[in-house]
Structure formats: structure tokens, C-alpha cells
KENUPA-396597 format. One line per 3 residues: number of its first residue (from 1); for each residue x, y, z of C-alpha. Coordinates in steps of 0.5 Angstrom, whole numbers. Each point is the difference from the previous one (the first is absolute). Layout:
! KENUPA-396597
NUM = X/Y/Z  ...
This chain:
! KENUPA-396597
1 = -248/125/242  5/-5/-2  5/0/-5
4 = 5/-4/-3  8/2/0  1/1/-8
7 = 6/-4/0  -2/-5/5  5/2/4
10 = -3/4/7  6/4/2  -1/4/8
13 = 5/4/4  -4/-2/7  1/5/6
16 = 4/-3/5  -5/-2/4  -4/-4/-5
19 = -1/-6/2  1/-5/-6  -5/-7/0
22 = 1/-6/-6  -5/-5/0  0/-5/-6
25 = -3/-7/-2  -7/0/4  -3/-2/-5
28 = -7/2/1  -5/-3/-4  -3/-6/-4
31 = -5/-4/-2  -3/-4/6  4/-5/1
34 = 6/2/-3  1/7/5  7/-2/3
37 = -1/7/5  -1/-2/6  2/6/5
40 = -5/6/0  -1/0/6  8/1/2
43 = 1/5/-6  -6/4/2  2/0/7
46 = 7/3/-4  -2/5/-3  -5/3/6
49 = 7/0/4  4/4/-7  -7/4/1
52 = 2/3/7  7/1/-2  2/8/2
55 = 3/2/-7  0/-1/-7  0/-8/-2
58 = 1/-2/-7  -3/-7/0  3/-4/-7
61 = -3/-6/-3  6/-3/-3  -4/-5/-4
64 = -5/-5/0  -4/4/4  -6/-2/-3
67 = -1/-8/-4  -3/3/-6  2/-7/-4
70 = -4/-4/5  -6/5/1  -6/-3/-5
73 = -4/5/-4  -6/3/3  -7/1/-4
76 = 2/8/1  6/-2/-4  4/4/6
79 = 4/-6/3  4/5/5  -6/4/3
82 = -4/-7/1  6/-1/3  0/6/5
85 = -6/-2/2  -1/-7/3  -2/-1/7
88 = 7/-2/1  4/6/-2  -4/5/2
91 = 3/2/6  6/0/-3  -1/4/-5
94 = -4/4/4  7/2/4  4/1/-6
97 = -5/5/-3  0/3/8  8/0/-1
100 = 1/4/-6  -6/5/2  6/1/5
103 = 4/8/-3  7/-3/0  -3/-7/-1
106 = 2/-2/-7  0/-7/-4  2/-2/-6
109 = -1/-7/-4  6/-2/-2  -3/-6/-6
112 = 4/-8/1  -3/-5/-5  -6/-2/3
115 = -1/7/-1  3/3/-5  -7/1/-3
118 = -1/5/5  6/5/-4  -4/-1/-7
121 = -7/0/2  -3/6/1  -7/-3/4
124 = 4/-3/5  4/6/1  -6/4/0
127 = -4/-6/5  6/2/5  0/7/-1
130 = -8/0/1  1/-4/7  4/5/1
133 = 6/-4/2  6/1/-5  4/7/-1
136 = 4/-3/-6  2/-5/-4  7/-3/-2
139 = 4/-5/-3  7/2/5  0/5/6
142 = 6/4/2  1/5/5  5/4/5
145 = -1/3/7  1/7/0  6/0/4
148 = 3/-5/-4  -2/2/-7  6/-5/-3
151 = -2/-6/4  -6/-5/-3  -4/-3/0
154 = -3/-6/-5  -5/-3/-1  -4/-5/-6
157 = -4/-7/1  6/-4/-3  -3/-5/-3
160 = 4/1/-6  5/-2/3  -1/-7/1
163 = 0/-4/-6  -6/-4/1  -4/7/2
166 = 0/4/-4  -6/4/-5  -1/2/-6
169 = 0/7/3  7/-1/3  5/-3/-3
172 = 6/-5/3  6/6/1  4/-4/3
175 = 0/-6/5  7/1/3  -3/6/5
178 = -2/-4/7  -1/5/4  -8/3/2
181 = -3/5/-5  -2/4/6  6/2/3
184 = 5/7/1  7/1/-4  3/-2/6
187 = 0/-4/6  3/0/7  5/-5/-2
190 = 3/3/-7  -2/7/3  -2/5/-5
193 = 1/-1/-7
């Protein structure tokens, strides 16, 4: 079942073999005509190829996983689980759900700001955790490899930090960061840091 991190904050020590996945800004969903996904296909063929992978994977949807400001209100007052089941996105939601099945599969929502109603809604959390394609929700991701408990790895939608992006949800800190919002503390430039 579902839960949402307390604080918002997902923090993980992964076992080293542990493949880590982020996927952000898809943004699946929307009235007809104003659905801008166009790539189910090769996202469902993504996922199929995470769901063969030998070991333990951690899929992050790092924002924007799904467009919930385009997404038009359903005459059953659930935007999201219409959204699962269009005929478009049936496979795709099909492979997302085989792949958290998986033990050692985990995904977690990290909520951006088309999709920030994710975090403080309870009915959409409750239509991903049904269609059991979600393992927990959050607002920011940490974690560590068991090996390297002192090395991390970040991660947040961003948005906030693009001064024309921001939402209500996620307020400007600071606008001088360039750098990607997923990314580890150190690189093979700067070497660890």
C-alpha cells in the first residue's frame, strides 16, 4: 500500500546493486486536445525492459509524471483514474503496475507542478495506490548506496528554482543553482565531495 514520506522527504540506503531510475516531466494526461505525451509506447517498452532487470530497481518519478493541470474533470469526479484507463494508456499502465508487482521493484512519486495536487490529495494518491502503481509519495528523494552511506544522491522536481516555474507548493529558494535537480554530490569532474 501507498504512503506518503511525513516530511516529504523519501530517504533510502539502496543495497549496491540496486539499479537507481529517474524519469521526470512526461506528462501524461489531459483533455482531448490538450495532451501533450506522445510517447507510450516507448515508455511501456521502458518499463517492460526495467521489469527484466535482475536485482532490485528503484524507478523515481521525479515530477510531472502525470499532467494533472491539463487533465479535465471526469463525470466520476476521478480525473487520474480516468486517466489510467484511456485506451491510449492502458499498456503503459499495465507495465508500470507489472513492474511494481516485481519484489525488489519499488516507485516512488516525487510530486513537480503540474502535479503537485498529487501530494495533498488523498484521491489521487488513493487511485495510483489502488492501480497499484505507486509505493510512496514525496516531495524531494534522498539516498545512499550501502557501500557509500556518505555519498548522495538528490533529487526534487526543480521547478522552484526557475523563476518563471514555480508553484504555489514550491516556492522560489533560490535561482542561482544551474546544475540538475537529480543529480549526486559529486561528479567525476570535482570528484567526491
Amino acid at each position: 500500500m501507498a504512503g506518503a514520506a511525513a516530511d516529504g522527504v523519501i530517504r533510502d540506503e539502496l543495497p549496491d546493486d540496486t539499479l537507481l531510475v529517474f524519469l521526470s516531466d512526461t506528462h501524461i494526461g489531459g483533455a482531448a486536445g490538450s495532451d501533450i505525451f506522445e510517447s507510450a509506447a516507448e515508455l511501456t517498452l521502458l518499463l517492460e525492459d526495467l521489469n527484466r532487470h535482475h536485482g532490485p530497481v528503484e524507478l523515481v518519478l521525479a515530477g510531472d509524471f502525470l499532467d494533472v493541470l491539463r487533465m479535465a474533470d471526469d463525470s466520476s469526479g476521478d480525473r487520474v483514474a480516468a486517466t489510467i484507463a484511456r485506451p491510449e494508456y492502458r499498456e503503459l499502465f499495465r507495465a508500470l503496475q507489472a513492474f511494481a508487482d516485481v519484489p525488489g521493484h519499488r516507485v516512488v512519486y516525487l510530486v513537480g507542478n503540474h502535479d503537485a495536487e498529487v501530494w495533498w490529495n488523498p484521491q489521487i494518491q488513493r487511485s495510483l495506490d489502488e492501480a497499484g502503481l505507486v509505493d510512496v509519495f514525496g516531495l524531494s528523494y534522498t539516498a545512499s548506496f550501502t557501500s557509500l552511506p556518505d555519498q548522495l544522491v538528490y533529487c526534487e522536481h526543480g521547478n522552484q528554482f526557475d523563476p518563471a516555474n514555480p508553484s504555489s507548493t514550491t516556492p522560489i529558494r533560490s535561482t542561482r543553482r544551474s546544475a540538475p535537480m537529480c543529480s549526486p554530490r559529486w561528479s567525476a569532474r570535482s570528484g567526491p565531495g
